[in-house]
ZAMARGU-4260 file (C-alpha; in steps of 0.2 Angstrom, whole numbers, plus 5000, padded with zeros to 4 digits):
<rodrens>
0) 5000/5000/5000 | 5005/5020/4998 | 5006/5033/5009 | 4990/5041/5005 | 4976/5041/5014
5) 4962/5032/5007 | 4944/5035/5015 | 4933/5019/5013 | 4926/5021/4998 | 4940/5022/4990
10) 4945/5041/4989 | 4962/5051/4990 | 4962/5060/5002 | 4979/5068/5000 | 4972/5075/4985
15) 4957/5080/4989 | 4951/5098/4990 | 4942/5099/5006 | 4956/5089/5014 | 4970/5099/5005
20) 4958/5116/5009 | 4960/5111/5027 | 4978/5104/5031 | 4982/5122/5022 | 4970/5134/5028
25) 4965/5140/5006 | 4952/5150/5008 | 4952/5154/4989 | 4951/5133/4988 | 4936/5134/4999
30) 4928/5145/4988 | 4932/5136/4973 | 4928/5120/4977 | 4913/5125/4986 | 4904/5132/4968
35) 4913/5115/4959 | 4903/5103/4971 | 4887/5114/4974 | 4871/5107/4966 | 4853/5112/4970
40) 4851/5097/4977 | 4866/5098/4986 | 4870/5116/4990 | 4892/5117/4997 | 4896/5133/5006
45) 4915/5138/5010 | 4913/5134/5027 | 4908/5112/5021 | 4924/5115/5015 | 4934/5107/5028
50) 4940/5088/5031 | 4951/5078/5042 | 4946/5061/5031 | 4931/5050/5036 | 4941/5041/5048
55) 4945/5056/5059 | 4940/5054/5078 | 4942/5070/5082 | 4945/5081/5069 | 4934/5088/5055
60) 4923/5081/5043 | 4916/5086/5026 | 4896/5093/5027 | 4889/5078/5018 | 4901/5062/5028
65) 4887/5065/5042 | 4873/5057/5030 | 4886/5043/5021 | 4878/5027/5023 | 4895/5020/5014
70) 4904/5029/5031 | 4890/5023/5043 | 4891/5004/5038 | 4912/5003/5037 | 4911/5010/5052
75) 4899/4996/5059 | 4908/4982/5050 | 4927/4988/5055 | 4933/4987/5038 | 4947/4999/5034
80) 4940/5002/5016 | 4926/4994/5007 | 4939/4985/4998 | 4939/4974/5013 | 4922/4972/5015
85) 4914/4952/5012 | 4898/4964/5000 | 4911/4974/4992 | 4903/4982/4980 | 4887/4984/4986
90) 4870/4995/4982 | 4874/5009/4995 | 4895/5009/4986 | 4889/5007/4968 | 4878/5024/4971
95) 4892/5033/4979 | 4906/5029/4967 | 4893/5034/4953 | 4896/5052/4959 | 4914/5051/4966
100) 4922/5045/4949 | 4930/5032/4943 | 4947/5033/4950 | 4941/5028/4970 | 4933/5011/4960
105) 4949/5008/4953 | 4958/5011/4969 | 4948/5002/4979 | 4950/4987/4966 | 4966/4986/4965
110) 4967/4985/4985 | 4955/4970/4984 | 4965/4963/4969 | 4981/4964/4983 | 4973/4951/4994
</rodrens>
């Protein structure tokens, strides 16, 4: 495995904005990934902007981790990513990665292909 962080379903988090926004204190990457990520649906102010990774205890989490049933049910099961889950790629995952991209799938693939 690599350094980076991976959150359980499969994300970068060194390289993502709110986790980047964060760890840096970007104000300007705030507000730019705040109008990238903001739907009607799903309206992202500057202040969501901010993320210690869905495994944090004790730090900060992006706006939307409090709703994730992918965070909710890795959590109940232990696993360290979904990878590692006996129903990988289940209904609940198969919607998330729909939004998330590509990229988390393929790297939570290759760490179930490393079994």
């Amino acid at each position: 495995m690599t350094d980076e962080m991976t959150a359980y379903c499969g994300l970068n988090c060194n390289t993502c904005p709110a986790y980047i926004a964060r760890r840096t204190d970007d104000e300007e990457l705030r507000k730019k990934t705040a109008a990238k990520w903001s739907t009607s649906d799903f309206p992202v102010t500057p202040e969501d902007i901010n993320c210690d990774g869905c495994k944090t205890l004790e730090g900060s989490k992006y706006r939307w981790c409090e709703s994730c049933e992918v965070l909710k049910c890795a959590e109940e099961r232990g696993v360290q990513t979904c990878a590692l889950c006996e129903d990988y790629k289940c209904e609940k995952l198969q919607k998330l990665l729909q939004m998330i991209g590509e990229e988390a799938q393929q790297r939570l693939d290759s760490i179930r292909s490393s079994l």
